[in-house]
MARZASE-148741 format. One record per residue: y, x, z of N, C-alpha, C in turn; residue in one letter. Coordinates in steps of 0.02 Angstrom, whole numbers, padded with zeros to 5 digits, always signed. Each point is the difference from the previous one (the first is absolute). Layout:
# residues N
YXZYXZYXZa;...
//
This chain:
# residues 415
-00061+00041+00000+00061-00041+00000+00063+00042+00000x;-00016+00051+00026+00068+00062-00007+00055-00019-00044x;-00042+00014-00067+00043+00010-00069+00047-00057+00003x;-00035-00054+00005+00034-00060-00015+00045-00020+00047x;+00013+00028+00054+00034-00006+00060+00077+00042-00006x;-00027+00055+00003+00060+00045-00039+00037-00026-00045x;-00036+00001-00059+00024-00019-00052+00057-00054-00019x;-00041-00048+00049+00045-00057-00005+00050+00001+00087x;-00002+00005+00039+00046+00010+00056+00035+00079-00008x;-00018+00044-00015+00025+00070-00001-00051+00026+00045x;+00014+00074+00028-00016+00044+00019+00003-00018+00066x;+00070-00011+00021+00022-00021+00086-00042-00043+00030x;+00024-00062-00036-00036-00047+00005-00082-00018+00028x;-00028+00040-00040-00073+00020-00025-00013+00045+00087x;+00027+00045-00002-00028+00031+00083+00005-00055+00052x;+00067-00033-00009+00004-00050+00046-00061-00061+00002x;-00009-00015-00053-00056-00043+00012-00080+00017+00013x;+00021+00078-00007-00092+00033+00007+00024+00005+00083x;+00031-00014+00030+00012+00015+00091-00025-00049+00027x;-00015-00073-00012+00026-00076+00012-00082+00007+00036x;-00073+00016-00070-00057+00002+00016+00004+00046+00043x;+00013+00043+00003-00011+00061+00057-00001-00014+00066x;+00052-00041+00024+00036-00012+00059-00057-00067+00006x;-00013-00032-00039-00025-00049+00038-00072+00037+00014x;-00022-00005-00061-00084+00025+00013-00015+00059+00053x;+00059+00052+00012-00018+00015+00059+00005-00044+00086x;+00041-00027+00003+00025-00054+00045-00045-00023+00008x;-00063-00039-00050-00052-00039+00004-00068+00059+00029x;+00005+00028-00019-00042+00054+00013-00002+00022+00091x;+00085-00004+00000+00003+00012+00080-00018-00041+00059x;-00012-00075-00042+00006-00067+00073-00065-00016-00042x;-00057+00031-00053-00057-00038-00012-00031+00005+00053x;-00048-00057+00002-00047-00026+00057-00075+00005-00011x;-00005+00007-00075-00046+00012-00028-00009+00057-00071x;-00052+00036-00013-00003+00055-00062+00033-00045-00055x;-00012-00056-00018-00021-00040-00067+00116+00010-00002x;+00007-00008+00037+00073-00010+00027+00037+00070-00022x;-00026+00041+00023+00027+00066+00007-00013+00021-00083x;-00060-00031-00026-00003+00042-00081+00042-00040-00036x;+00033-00060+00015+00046-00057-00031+00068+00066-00017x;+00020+00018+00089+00055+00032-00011+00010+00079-00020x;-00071+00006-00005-00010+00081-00053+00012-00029-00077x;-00033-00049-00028+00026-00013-00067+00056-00004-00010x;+00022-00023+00027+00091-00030-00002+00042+00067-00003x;-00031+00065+00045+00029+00053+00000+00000+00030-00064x;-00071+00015-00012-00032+00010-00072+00054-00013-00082x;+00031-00066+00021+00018-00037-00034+00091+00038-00003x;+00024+00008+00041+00071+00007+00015-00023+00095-00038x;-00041+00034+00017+00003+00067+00006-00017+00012-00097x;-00027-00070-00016-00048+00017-00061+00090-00006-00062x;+00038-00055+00030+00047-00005-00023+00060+00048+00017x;+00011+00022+00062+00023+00052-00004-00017+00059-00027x;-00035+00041-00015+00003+00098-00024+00007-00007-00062x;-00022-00056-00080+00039+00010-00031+00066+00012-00020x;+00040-00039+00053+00069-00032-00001+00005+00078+00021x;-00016+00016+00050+00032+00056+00039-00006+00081-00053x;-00032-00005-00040-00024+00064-00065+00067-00030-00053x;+00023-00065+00008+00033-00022-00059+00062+00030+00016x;+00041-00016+00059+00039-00003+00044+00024+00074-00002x;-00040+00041-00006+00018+00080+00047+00008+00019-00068x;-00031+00000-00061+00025+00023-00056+00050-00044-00044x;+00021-00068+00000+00046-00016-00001+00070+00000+00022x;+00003+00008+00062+00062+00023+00052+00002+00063+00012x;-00040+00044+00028-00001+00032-00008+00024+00025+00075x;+00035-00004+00009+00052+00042+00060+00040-00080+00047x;-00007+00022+00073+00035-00047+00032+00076-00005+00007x;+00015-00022+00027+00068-00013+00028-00015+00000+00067x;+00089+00007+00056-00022+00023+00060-00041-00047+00034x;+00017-00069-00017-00039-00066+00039-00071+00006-00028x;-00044+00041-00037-00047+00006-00051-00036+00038+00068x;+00042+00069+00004-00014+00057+00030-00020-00022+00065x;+00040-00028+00043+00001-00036+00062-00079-00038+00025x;-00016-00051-00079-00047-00032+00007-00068+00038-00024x;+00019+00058-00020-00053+00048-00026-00033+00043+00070x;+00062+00010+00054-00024+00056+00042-00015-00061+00047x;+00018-00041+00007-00049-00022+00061-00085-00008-00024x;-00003-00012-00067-00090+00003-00020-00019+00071-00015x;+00056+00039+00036-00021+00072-00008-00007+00042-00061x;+00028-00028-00034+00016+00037-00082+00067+00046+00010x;-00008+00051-00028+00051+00056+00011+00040+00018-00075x;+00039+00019+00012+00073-00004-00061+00056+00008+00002x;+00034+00025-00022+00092+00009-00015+00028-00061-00017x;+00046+00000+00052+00060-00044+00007+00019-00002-00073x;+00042-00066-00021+00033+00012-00072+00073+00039+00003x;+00008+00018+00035+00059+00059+00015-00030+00083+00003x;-00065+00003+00032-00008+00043-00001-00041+00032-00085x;-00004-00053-00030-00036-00012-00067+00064+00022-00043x;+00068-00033+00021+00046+00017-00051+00026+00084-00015x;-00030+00027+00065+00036+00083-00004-00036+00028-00050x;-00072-00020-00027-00035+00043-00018+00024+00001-00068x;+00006+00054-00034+00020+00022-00072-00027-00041-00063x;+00031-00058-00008-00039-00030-00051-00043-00012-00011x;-00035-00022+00048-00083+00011-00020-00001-00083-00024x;-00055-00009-00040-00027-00094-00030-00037-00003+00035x;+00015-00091+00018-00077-00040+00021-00070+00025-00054x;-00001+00015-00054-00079+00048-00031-00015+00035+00030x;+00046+00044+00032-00013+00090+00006-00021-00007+00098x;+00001-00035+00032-00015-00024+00047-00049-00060+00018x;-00031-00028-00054-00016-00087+00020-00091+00036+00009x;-00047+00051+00004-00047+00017+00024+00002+00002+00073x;+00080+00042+00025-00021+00003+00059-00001-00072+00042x;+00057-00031-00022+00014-00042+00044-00067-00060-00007x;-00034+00020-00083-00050-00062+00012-00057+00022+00045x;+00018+00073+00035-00081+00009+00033+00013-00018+00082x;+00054-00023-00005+00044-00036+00076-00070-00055+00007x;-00009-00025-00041-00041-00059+00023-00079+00002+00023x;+00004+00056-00026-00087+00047+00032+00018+00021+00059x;+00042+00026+00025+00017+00049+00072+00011-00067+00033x;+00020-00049-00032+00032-00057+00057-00080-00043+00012x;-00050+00001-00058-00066-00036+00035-00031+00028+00040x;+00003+00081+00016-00044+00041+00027+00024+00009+00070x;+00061+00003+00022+00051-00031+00048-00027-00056+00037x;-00001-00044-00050-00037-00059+00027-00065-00017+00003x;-00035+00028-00001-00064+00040-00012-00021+00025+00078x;+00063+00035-00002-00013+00054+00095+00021-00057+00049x;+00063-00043-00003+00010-00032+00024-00038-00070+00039x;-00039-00012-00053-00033-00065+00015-00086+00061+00048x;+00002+00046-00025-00044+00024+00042+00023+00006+00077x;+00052+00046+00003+00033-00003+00061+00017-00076+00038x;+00015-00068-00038-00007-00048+00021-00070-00024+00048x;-00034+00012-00042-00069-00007+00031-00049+00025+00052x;+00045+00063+00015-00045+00050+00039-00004-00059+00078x;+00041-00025+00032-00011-00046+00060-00087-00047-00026x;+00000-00029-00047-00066-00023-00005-00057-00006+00039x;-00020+00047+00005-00065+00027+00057+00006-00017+00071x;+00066-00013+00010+00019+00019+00086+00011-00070-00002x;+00040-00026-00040+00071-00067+00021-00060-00064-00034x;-00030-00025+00037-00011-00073-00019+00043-00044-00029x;-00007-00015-00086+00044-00032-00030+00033+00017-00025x;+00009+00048+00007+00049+00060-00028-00003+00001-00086x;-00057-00020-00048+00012-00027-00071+00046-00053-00019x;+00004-00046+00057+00027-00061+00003+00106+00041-00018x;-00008+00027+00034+00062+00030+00034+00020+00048-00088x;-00056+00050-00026+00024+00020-00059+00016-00037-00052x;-00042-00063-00009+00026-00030-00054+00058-00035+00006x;+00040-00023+00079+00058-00006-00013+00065+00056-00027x;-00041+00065+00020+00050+00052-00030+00005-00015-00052x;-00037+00005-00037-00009-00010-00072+00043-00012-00029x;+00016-00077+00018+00037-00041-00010+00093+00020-00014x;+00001+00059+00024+00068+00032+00011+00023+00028-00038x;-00043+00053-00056-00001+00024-00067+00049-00065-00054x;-00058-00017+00017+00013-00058-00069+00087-00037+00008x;-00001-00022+00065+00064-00028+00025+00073+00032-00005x;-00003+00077+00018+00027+00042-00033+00019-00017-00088x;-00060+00006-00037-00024+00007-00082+00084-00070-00005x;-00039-00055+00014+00049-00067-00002+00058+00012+00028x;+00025+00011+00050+00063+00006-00005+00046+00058-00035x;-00033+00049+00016+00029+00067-00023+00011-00023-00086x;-00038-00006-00043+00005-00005-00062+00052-00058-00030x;+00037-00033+00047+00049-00061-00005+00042+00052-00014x;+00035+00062+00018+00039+00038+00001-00008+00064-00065x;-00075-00008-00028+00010+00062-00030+00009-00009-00106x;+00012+00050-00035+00040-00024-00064-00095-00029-00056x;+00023-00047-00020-00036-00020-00054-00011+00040-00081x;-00051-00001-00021-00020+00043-00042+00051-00006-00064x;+00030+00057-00028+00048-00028-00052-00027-00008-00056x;-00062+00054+00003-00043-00031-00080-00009-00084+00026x;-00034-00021+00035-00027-00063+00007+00088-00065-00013x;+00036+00012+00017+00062-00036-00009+00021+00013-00081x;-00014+00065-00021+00030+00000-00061-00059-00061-00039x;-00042+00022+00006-00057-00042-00028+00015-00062-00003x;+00026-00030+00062+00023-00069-00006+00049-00011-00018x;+00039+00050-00039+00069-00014-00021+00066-00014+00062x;-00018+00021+00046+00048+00005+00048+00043+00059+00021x;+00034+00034-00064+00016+00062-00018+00048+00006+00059x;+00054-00016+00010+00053+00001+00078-00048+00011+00045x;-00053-00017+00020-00026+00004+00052-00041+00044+00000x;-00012+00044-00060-00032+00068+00003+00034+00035+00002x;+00053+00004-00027+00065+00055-00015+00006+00012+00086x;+00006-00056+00034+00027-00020+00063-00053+00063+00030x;-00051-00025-00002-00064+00036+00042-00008+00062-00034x;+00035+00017-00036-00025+00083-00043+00037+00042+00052x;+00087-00041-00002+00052+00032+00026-00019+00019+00087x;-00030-00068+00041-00009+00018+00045-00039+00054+00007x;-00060+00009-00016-00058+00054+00004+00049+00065-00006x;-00008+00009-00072+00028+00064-00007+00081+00024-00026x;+00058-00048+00004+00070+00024+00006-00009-00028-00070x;+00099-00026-00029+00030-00019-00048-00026+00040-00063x;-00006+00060+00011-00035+00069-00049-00021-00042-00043x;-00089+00005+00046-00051-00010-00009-00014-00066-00050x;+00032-00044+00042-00023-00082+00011+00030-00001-00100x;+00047+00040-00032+00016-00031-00077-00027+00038-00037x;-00019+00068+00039-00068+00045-00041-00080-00047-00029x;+00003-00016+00065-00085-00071+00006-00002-00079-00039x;+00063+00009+00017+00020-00061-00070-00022+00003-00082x;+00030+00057-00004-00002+00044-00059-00068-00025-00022x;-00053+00034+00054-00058+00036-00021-00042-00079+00005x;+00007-00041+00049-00044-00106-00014+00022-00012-00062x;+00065+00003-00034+00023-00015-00043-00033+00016-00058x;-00020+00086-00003-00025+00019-00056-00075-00008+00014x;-00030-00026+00050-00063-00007+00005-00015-00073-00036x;+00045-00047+00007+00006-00086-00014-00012+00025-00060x;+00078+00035-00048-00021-00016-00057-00065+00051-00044x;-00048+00034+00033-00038+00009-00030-00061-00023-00007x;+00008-00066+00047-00056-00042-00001+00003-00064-00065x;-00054-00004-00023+00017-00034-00068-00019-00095+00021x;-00017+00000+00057-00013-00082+00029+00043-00008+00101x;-00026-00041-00011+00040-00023+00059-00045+00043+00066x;+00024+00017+00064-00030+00038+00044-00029-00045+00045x;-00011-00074-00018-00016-00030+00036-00086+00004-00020x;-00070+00004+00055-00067+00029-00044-00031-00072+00056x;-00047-00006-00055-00057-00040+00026-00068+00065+00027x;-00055-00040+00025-00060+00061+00012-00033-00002-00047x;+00023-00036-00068-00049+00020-00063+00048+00056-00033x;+00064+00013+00015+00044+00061-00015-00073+00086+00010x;-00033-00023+00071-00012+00071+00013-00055+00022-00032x;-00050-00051-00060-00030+00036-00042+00032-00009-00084x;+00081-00002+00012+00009+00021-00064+00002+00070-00007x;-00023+00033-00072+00012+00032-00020+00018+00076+00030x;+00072-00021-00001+00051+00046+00025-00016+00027+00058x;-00014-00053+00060-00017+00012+00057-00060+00017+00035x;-00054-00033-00027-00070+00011+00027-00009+00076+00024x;-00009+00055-00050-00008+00061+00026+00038+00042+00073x;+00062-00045+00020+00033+00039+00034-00034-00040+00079x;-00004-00072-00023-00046-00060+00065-00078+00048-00003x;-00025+00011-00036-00067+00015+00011-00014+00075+00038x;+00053+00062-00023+00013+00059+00050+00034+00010+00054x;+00035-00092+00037+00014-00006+00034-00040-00038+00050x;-00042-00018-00021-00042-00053+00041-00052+00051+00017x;-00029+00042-00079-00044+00082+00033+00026+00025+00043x;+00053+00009+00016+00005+00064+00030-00004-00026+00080x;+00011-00067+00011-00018-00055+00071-00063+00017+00003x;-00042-00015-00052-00093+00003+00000-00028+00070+00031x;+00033+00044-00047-00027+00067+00043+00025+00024+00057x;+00065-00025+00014+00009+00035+00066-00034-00038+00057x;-00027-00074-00021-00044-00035+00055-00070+00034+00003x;-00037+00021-00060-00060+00005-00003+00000+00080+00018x;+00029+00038+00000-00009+00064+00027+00009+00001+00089x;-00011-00044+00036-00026-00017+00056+00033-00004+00048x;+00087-00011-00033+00033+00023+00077-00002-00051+00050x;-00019-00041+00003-00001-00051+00031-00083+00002+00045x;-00029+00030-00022-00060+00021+00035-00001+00027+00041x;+00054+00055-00020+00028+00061+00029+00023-00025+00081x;+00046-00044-00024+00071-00043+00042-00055-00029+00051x;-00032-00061-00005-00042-00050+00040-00067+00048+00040x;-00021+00050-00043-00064+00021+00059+00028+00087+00001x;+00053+00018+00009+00018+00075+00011-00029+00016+00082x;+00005-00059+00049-00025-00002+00081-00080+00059+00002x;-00022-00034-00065-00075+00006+00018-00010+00071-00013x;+00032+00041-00071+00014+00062-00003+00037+00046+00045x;+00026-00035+00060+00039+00050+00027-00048-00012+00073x;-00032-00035+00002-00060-00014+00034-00056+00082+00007x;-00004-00016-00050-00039+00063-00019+00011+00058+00004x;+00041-00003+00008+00057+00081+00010+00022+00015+00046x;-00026-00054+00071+00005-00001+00056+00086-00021+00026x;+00015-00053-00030+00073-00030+00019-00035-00081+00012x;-00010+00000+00067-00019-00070+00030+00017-00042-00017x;+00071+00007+00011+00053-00070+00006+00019-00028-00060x;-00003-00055-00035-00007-00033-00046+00079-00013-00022x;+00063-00001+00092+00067+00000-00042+00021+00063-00016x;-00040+00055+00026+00023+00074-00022-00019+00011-00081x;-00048-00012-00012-00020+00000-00051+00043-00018-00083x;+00010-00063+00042+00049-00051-00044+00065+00047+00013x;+00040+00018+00036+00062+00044+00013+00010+00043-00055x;-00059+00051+00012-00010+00057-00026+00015-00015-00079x;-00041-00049-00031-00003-00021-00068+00066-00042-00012x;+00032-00029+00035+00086-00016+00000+00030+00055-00025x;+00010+00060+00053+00032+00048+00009+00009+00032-00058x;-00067+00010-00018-00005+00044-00078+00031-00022-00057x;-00032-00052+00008+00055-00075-00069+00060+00000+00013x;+00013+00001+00044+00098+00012+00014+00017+00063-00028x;-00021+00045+00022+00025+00077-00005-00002-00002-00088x;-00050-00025-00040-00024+00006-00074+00063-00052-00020x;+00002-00060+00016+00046-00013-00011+00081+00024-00017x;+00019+00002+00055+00060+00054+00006+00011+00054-00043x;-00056+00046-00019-00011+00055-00060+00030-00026-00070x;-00047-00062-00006-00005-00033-00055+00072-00021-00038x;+00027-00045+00074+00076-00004-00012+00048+00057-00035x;-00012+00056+00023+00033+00062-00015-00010+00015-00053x;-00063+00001-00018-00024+00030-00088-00010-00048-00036x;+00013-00068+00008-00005-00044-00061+00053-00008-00051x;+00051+00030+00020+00052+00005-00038+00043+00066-00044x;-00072+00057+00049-00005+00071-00013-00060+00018-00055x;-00049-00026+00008-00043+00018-00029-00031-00073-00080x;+00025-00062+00049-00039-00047-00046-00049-00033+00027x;-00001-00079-00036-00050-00041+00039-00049+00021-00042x;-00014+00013-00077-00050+00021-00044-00039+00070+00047x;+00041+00038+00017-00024+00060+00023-00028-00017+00083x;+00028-00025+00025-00024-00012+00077-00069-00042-00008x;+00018-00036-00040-00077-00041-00006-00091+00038-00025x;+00036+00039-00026-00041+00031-00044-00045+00060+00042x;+00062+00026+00054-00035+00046+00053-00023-00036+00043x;+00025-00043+00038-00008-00059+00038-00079-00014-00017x;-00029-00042-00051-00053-00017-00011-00060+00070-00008x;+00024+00051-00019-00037+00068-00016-00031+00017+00077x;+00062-00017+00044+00000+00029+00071-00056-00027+00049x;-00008-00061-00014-00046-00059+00033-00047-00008-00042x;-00038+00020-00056-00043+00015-00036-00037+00066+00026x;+00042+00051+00025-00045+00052+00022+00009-00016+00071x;+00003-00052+00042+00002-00023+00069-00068-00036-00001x;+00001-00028-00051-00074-00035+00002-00060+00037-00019x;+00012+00039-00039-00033+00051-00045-00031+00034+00095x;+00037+00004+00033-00008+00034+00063-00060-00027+00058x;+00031-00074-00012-00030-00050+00038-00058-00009-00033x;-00036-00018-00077-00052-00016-00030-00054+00070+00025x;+00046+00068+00003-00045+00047+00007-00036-00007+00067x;+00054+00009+00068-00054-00016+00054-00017-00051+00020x;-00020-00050-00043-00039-00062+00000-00078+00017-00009x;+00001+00060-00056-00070+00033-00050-00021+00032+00021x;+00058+00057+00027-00039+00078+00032-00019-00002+00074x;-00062-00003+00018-00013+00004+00068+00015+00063+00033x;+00011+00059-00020-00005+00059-00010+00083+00005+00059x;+00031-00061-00023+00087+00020+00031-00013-00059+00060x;-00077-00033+00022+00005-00069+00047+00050+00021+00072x;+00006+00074+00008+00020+00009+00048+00076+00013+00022x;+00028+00008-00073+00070-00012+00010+00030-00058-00047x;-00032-00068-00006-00017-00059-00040+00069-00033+00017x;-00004-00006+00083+00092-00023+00008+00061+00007-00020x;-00047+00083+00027+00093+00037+00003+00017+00010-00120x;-00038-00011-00028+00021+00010-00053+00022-00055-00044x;-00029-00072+00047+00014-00047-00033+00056-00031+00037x;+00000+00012+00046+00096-00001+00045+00035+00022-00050x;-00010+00072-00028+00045+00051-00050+00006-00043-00049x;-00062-00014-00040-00003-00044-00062+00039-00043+00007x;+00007-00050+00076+00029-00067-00027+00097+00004+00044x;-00001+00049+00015+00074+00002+00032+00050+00046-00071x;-00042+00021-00039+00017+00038-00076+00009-00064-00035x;-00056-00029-00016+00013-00068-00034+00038-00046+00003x;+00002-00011+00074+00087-00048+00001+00061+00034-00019x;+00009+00067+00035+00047+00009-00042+00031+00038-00063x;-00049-00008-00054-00003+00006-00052+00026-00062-00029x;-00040-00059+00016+00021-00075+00002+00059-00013+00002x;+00019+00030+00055+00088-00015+00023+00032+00015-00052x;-00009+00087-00030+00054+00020-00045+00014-00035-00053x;-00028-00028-00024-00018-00036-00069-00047-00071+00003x;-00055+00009-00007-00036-00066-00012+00034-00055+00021x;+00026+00002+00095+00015-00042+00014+00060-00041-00015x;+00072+00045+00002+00073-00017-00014-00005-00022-00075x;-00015+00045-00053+00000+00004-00066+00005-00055-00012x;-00041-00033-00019-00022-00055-00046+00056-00061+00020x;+00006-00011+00071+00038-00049+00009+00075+00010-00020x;+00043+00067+00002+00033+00009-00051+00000+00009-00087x;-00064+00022-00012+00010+00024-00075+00013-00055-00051x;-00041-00059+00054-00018-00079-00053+00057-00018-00013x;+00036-00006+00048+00079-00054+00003+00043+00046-00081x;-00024+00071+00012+00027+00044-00056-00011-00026-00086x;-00070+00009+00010-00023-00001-00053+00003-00083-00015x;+00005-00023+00029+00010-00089-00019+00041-00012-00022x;-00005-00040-00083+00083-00029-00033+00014-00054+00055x;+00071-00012-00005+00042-00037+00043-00016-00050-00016x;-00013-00035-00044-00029-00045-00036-00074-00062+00049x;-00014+00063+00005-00069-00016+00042-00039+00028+00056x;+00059+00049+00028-00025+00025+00067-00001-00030+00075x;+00027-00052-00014-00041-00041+00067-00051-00013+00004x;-00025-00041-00070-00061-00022-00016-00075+00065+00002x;+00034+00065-00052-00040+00022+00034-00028+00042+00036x;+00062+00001+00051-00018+00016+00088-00058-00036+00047x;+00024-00059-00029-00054-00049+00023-00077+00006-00029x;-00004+00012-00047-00080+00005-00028-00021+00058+00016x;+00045+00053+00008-00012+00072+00037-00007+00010+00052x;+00043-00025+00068-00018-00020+00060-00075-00044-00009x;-00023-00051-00008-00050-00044-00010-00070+00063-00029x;+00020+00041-00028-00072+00041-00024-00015+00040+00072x;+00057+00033+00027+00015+00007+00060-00038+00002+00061x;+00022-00081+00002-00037-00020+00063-00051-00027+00009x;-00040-00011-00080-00052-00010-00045-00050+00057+00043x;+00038+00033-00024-00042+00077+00002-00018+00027+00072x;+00048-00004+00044+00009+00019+00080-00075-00054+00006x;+00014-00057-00009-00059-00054+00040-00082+00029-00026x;+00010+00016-00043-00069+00034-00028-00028+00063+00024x;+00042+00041+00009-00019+00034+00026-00008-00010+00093x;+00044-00031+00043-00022+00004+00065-00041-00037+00013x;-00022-00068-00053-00067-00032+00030-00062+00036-00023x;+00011+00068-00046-00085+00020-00027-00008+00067+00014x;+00046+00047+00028+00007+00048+00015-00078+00026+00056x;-00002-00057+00050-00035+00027+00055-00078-00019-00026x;-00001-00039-00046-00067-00021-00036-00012+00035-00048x;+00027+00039-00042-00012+00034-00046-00002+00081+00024x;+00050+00023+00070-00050+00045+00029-00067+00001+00036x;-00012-00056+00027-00063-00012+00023-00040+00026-00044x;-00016-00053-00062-00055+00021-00072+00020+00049-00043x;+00046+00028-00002+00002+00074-00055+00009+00033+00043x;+00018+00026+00059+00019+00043+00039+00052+00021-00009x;+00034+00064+00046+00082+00049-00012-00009+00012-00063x;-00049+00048-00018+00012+00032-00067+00000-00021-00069x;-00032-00071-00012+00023-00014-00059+00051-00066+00008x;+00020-00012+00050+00067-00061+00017+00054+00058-00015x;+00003+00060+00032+00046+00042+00015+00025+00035-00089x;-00075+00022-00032+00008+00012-00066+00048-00061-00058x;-00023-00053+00021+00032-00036-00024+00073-00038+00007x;+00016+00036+00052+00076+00000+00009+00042+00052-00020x;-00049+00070+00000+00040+00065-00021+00004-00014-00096x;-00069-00039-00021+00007-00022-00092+00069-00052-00002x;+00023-00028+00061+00043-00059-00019+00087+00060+00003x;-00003+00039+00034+00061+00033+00020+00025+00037-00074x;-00079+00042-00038+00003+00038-00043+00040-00040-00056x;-00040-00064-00024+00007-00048-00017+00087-00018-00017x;+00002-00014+00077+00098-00029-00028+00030+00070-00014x;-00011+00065+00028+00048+00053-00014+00021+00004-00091x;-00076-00013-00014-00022+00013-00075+00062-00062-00018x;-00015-00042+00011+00016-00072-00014+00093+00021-00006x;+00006-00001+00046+00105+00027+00009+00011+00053-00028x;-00046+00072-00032+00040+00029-00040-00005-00036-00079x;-00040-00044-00016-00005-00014-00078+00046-00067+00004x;+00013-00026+00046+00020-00084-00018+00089-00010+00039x;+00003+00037+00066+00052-00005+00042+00057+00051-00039x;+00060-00057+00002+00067+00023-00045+00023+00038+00093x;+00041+00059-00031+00057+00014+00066+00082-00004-00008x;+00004-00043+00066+00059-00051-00032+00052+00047+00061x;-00002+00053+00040+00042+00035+00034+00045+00022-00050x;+00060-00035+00056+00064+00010-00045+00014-00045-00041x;-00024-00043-00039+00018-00045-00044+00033-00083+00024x;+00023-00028-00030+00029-00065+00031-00066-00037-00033x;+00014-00072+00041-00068-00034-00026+00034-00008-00061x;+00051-00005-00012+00008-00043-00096-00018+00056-00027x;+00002+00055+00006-00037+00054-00026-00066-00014-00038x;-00018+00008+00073-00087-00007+00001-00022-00067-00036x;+00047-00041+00004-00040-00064-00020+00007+00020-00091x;+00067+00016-00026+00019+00026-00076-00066+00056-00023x;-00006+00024+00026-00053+00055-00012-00090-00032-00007x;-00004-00041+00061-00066+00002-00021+00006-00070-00028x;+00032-00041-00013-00024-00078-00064+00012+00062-00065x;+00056+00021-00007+00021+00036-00041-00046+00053-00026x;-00069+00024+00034-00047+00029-00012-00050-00058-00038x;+00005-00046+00009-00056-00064+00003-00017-00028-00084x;
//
């Protein structure tokens, strides 16, 4: 429902209404009386979260950069960034020549929240009821999301789109200064007229022609980063650090936070240094020989005795390899590589392969090590890593540095 949400309310709009499920379905979750109750208000969450992260991939490469009321509502969810004053000293730099880092804000800000909701939890064990008590936290995120976003600027591609040109000009100017705001004009303008139909797309738009190839290496590149196991990784990492003699199941989980943050943060730095084509490419290489690690002492009995400590190594390498690339990448590159035309829409079929993909793997993960064992589950995640690396140097455009009307002129314009 993303696409169509956006699309037709905007961008703002669109977060605001992915908050509404959130807040309740956790709320319900907190006073259920019964399971049947409590999975009511996990869907509902499901639902608000499934409609939010497109919006939020649309959003960060559309806008790009906050404003101070942006900033304000950014650092209380713990997202970190320059003031738009402290943005104006810097020497000319463009929203292009910057829009990697700021899109990997939204990876450091899940992993954040990631530690957080762990640290929420740690009372659990001790405090009777004490779940009852987190899912009203919960509830506080989102509440934040809703009000905070009453205050922050609307997407100016998405207004130009609707022909509400004053009110992009308006929102260009706020973001980034009077400069800017008739430079960006310029550039919707010359993007409009090089579209030869109207920018308004149905979802039979996303297997025309023009478009299909760019939906189909965008929806891949969702597929492999699910099926190369990070999510396996994510949900049973306890049991590997088990083994390696780390008891505690929230240490465990910490530890594998920690690392994802730190990869994160890297990522931020060199995505705008090095390239999302290039980060991805080591990124997937990196966690291919992580598994390559893990498949081995699955096989060799020969290493049973340091079986932990190498698959600790293996899988604290693998996340953050993940971090640098696999993980941030994609949710920026799509919004890139998507004509304006049809990048809500397909965010949404890309998210949807997504979470397609996540569910498949955490319900078969622990059954499919049972009957093949480590070493050929493990092999077959290190073939899936090889797989996309291969996959992103022959098919993935690198759009560092470029404006999306760029990118979008270039690859129909390839087509």
């Amino acid at each position: 429902m993303s696409g169509m949400v956006a699309d037709w309310l905007g961008r703002r709009r669109a977060f605001q209404i992915s908050t509404l499920p959130m807040i309740l379905g956790t709320a319900l979750s907190a006073v259920a009386p019964v399971l049947a109750v409590m999975l009511i208000g996990r869907l509902l969450v499901g639902i608000g979260l499934g409609i939010g992260g497109p919006v939020l991939s649309l959003y960060i490469s559309e806008v790009l950069y906050f404003s101070e009321l942006d900033l304000l509502l950014c650092s209380l969810l713990v997202v970190m960034g320059l003031s738009s004053s402290d943005f104006s000293r810097q020497l000319q730099i463009s929203p292009t020549e910057i829009r990697g880092m700021y899109g990997s804000l939204s990876q450091i800000a899940t992993c954040c929240g990631i530690l957080g909701s762990l640290l929420v939890g740690l009372p659990i064990s001790t405090v009777p009821g004490w779940w009852r008590a987190c899912f009203w936290i919960a509830t506080v995120p989102a509440a934040l999301l809703l009000l905070g976003m009453e205050f922050c600027a609307e997407s100016p591609r998405w207004l130009f789109k609707k022909s509400r040109w004053y009110e992009a000009e308006h929102e260009l100017e706020r973001l980034w200064g009077l400069s800017y705001a008739k430079t960006g004009m310029v550039h919707l303008l010359q993007n409009e007229e090089s579209e030869d139909e109207n920018t308004t797309s149905s979802w039979e738009d996303l297997f025309d022609k023009r478009y299909i190839r760019v939906v189909m290496i965008g929806s891949a590149l969702f597929a492999l980063q699910q099926l190369s196991g990070i999510n396996a990784i994510f949900y049973f990492s306890a049991t590997v650090f088990r083994k390696a003699g780390v008891s505690s199941d929230v240490a465990a989980s910490v530890c594998v936070g920690v690392i994802n943050l730190l990869g994160s943060c890297i990522a931020a730095y060199l995505m705008d240094r090095k390239g999302r084509r290039s980060l991805l490419i080591w990124s997937f290489s990196g966690m291919a020989f992580a598994m390559a690690m893990q498949a081995a002492v699955g096989s060799l009995h020969a290493a049973s005795s340091l079986q932990g400590s190498i698959s600790l190594l293996a899988t604290s390498l693998y996340v953050f390899m993940f971090a640098i690339g696999a993980g941030p990448v994609p949710a920026l590159l799509l919004p890139e590589i998507f004509p304006n035309a049809i990048r809500a829409k397909a965010m949404s079929v890309a998210m949807c392969v997504h979470w397609v993909g996540n569910v498949l793997i955490g319900l078969t993960y622990l059954d499919l090590l049972h009957h093949l064992g480590a070493a050929t589950l493990y092999s077959f995640f290190t073939a899936v890593c090889l797989l996309a690396a291969l996959f992103v140097k022959k098919h993935v455009l690198e759009t560092k540095g470029r404006s999306l009307e760029d990118i979008e002129a270039f690859l129909l314009g390839g087509l």
